[in-house]
Backbone as ProteinMPNN parsed JSONL, in Angstrom:
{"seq_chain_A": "XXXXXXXXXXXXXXXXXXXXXXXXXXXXXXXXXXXXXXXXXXXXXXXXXXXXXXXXXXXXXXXXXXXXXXXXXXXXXXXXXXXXXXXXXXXXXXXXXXXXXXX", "coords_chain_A": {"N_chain_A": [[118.699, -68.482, 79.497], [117.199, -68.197, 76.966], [116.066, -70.003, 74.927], [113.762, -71.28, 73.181], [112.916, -73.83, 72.085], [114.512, -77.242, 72.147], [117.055, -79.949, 71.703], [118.53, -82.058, 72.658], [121.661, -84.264, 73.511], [122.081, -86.275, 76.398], [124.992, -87.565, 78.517], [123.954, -90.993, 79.959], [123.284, -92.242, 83.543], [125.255, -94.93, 84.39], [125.823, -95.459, 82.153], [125.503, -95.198, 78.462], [123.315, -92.99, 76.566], [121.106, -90.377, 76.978], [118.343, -88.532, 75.627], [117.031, -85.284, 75.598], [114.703, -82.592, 76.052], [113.8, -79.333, 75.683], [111.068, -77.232, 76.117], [110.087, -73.548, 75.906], [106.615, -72.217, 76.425], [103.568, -71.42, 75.536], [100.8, -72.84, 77.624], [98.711, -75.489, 76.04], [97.055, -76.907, 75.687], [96.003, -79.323, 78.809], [96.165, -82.458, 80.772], [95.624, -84.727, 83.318], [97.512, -86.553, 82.877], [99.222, -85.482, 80.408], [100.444, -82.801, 78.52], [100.165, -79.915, 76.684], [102.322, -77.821, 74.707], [103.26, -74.865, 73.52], [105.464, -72.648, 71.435], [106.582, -69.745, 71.068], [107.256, -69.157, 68.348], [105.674, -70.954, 67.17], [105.954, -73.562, 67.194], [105.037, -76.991, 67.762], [104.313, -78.975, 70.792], [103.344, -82.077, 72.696], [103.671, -83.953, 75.516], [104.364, -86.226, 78.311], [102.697, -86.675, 81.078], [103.22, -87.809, 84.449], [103.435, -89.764, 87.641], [106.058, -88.593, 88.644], [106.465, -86.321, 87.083], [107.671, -83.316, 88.242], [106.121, -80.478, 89.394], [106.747, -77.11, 89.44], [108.902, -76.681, 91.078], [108.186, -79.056, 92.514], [105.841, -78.429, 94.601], [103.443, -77.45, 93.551], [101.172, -79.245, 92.062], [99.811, -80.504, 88.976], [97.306, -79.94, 88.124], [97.42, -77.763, 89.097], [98.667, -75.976, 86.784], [97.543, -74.158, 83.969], [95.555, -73.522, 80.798], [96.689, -71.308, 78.393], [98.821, -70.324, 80.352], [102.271, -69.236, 80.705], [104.914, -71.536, 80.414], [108.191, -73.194, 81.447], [109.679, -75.922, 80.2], [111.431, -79.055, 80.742], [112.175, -82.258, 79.441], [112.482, -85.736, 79.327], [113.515, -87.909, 76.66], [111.822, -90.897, 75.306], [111.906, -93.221, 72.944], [109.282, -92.391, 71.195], [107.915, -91.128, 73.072], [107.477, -88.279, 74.8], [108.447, -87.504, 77.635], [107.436, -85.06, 80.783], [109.981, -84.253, 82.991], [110.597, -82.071, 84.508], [108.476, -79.231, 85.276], [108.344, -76.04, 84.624], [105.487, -73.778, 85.808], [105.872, -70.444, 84.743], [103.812, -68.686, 85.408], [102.028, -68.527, 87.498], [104.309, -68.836, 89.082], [105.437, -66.584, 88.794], [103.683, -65.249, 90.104], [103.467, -65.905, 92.636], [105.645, -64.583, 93.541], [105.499, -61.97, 93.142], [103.901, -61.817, 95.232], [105.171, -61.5, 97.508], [106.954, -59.584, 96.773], [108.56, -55.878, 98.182], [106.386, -53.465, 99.076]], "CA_chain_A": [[119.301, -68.943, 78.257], [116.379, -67.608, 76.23], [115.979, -70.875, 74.004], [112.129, -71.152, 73.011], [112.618, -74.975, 72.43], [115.132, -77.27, 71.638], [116.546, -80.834, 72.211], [120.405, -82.05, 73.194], [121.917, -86.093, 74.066], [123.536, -86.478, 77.709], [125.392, -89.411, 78.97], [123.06, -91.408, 81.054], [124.27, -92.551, 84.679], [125.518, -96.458, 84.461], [125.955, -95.77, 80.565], [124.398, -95.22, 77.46], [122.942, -91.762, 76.102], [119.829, -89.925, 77.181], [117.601, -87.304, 75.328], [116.365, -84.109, 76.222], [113.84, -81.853, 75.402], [113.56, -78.417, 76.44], [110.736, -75.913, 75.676], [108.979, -72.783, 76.736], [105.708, -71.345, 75.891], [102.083, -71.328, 76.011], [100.269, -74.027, 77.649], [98.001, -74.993, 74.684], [96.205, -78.25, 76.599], [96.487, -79.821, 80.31], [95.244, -82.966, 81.388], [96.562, -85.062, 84.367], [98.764, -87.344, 82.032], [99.524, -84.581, 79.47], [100.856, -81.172, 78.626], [100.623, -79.32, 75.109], [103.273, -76.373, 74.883], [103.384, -73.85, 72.014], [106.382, -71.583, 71.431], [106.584, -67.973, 69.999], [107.943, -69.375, 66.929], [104.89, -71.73, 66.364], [106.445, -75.152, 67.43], [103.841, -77.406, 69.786], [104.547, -80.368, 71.112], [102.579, -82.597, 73.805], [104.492, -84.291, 76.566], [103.292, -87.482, 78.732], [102.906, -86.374, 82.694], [102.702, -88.569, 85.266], [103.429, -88.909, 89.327], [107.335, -88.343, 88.458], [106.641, -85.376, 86.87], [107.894, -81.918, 89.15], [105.368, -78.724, 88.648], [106.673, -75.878, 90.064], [109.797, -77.593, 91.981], [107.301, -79.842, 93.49], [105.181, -77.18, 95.395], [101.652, -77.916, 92.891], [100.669, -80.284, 90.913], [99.894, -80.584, 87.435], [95.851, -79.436, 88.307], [97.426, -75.942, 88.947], [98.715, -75.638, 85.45], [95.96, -73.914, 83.357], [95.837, -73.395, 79.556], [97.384, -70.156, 78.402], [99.703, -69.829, 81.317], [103.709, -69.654, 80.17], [105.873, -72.806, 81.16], [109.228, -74.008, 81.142], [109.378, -77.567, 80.677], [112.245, -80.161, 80.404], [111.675, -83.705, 79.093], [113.358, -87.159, 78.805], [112.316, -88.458, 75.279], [112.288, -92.412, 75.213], [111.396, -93.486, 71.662], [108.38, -91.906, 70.654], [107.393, -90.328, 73.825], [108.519, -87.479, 75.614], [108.257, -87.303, 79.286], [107.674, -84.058, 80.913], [110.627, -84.389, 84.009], [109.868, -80.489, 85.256], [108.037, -77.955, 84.65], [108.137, -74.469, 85.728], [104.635, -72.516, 85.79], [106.036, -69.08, 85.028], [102.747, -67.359, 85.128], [101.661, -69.231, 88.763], [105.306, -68.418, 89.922], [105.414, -64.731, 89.115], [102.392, -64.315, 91.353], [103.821, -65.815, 94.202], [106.608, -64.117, 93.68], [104.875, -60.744, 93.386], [102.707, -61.314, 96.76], [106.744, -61.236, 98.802], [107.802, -58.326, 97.102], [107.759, -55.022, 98.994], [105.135, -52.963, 98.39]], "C_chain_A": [[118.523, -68.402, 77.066], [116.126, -68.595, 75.259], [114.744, -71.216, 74.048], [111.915, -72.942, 72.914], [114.334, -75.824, 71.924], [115.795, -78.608, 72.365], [118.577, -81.324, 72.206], [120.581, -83.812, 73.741], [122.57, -85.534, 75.522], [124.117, -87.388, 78.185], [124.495, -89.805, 80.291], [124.072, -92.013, 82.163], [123.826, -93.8, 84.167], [125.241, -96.764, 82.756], [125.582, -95.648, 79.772], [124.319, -93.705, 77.642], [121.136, -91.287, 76.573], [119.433, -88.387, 76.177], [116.801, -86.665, 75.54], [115.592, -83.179, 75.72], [113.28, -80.675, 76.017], [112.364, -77.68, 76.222], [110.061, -75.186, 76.404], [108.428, -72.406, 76.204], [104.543, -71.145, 76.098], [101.352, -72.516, 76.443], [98.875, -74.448, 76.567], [96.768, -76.233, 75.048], [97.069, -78.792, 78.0], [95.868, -80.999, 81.087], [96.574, -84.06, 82.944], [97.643, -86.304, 83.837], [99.264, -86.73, 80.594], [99.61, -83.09, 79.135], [101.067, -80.631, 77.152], [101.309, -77.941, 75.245], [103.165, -75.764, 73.426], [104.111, -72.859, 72.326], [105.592, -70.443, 70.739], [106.831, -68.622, 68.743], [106.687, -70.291, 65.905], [105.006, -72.956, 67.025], [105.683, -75.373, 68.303], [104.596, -78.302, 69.562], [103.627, -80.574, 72.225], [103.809, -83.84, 74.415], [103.708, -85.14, 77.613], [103.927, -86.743, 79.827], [102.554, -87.763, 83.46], [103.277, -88.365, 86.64], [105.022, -88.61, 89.395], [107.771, -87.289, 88.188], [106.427, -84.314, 87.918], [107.452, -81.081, 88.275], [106.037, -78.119, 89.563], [107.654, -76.064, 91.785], [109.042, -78.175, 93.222], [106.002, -79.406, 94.612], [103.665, -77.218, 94.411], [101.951, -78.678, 92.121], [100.276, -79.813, 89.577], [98.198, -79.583, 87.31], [96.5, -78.266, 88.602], [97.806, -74.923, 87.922], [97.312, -75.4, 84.874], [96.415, -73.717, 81.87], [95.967, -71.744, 79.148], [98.129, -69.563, 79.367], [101.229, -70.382, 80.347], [104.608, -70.71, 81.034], [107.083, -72.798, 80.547], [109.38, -75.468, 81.568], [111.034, -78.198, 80.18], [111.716, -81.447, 80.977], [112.406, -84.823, 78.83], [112.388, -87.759, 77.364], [112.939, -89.694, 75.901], [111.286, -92.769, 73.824], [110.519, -92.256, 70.956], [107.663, -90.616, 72.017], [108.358, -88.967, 74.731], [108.35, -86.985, 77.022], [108.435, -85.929, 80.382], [108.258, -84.75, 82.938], [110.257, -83.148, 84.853], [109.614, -79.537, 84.381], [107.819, -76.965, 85.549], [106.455, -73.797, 85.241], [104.882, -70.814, 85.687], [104.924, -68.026, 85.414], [102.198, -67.829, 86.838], [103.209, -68.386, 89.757], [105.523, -67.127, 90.044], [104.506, -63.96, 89.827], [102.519, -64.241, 92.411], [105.48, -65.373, 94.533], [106.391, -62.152, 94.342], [104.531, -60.667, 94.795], [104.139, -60.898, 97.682], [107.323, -60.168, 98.664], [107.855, -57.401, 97.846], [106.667, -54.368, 98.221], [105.88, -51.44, 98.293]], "O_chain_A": [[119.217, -68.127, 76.087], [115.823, -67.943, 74.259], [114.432, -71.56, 75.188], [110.967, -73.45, 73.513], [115.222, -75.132, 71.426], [115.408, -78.76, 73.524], [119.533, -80.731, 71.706], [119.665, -84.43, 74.283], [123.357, -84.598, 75.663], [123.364, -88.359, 78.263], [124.364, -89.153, 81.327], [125.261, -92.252, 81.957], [122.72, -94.046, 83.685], [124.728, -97.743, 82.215], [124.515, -96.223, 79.984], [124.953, -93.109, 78.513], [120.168, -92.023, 76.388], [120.166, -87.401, 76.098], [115.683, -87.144, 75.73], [115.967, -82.897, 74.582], [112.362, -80.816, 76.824], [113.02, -76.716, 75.829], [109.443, -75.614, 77.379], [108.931, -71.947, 75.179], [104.376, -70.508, 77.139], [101.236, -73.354, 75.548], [98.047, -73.555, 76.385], [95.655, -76.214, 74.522], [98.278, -78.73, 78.224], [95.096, -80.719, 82.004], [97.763, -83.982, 83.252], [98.479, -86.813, 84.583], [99.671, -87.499, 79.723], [98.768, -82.295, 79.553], [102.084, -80.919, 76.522], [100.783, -77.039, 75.897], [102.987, -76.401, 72.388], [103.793, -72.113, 73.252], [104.516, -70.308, 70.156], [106.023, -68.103, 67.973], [106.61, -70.39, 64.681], [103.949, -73.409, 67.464], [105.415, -74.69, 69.291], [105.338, -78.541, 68.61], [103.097, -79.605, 72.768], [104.628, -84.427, 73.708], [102.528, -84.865, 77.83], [105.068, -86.283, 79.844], [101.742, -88.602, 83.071], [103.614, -87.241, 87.012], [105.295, -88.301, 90.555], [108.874, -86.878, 88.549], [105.342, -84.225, 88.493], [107.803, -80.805, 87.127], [105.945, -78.62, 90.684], [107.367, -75.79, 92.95], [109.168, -77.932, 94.422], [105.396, -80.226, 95.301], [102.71, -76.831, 95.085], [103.02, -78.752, 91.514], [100.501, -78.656, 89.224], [98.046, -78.68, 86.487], [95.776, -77.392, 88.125], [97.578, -73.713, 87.895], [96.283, -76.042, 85.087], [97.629, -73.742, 81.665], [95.201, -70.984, 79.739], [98.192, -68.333, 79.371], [101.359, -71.376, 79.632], [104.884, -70.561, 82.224], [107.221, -72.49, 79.363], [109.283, -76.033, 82.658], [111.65, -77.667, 79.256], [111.195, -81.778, 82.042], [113.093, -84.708, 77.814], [111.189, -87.941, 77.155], [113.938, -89.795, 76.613], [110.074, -92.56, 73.801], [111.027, -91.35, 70.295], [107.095, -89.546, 71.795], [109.53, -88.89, 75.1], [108.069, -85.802, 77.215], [109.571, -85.749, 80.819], [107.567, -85.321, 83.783], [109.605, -83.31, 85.884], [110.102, -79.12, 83.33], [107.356, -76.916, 86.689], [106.438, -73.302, 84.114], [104.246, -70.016, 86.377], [105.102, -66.834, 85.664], [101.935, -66.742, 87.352], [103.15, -67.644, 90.737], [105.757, -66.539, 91.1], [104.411, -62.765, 90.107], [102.166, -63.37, 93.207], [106.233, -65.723, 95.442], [106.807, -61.475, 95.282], [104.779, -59.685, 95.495], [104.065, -59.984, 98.504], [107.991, -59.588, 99.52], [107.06, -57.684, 98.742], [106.202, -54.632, 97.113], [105.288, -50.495, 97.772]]}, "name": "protein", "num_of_chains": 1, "seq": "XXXXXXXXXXXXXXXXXXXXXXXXXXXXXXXXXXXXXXXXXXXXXXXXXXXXXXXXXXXXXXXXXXXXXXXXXXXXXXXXXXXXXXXXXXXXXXXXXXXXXXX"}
C-alpha cells in the first residue's frame, strides 16, 4: 500500500467502532511494554506492547526487535493509548528470507 502512517475507524465485532493505527518506519526505542516508530516523513509515535502483541506473525518476540530496524506495525487505539496488535520486523524478515533464496 506504501502508506508511511496513518489511522482509519472499523466496525467492532458485537458493535460499536474501533480505531486503527497503522505505521511504518524506524524503530526509534524498544522495551518489552513499548515500541517508538519514526516515519520518513518525521512522524513518531510510541505504542504500548504487551503478551497480545504479534512480532513477526508470532515467530519472535518483541526482544528480537532492535532499534533502527524497519517495522510495520498496526495498532488498536483505546483512548489515549495505542496498542501495538502486529508488528512486522522488516529488517529481521528480509534476512530470513534471504538465507531460502537460491544462491
Amino acid at each position: 500500500m506504501g502508506a508511511l502512517h496513518g489511522e482509519f475507524v472499523i466496525p467492532n465485532r458485537g458493535g460499536g467502532y474501533r480505531t486503527i493505527d497503522v505505521q511504518t518506519g524506524q524503530v526509534t526505542a524498544v522495551s518489552p511494554t513499548s515500541i517508538g516508530v519514526k516515519s520518513d516523513d518525521g512522524f513518531t509515535k510510541t505504542y504500548a506492547v504487551d503478551e497480545n502483541t504479534v512480532v513477526d506473525a508470532g515467530r519472535d518476540g518483541i526482544a528480537n526487535v532492535k532499534v533502527g530496524h524497519t517495522v510495520h506495525l498496526v495498532a488498536v487505539v483505546e483512548g489515549s493509548t495505542a496498542h501495538a496488535m502486529d508488528i512486522d520486523d522488516t529488517t529481521n524478515l528480509g534476512a530470513i528470507r534471504q538465507h531460502w533464496q537460491p544462491r
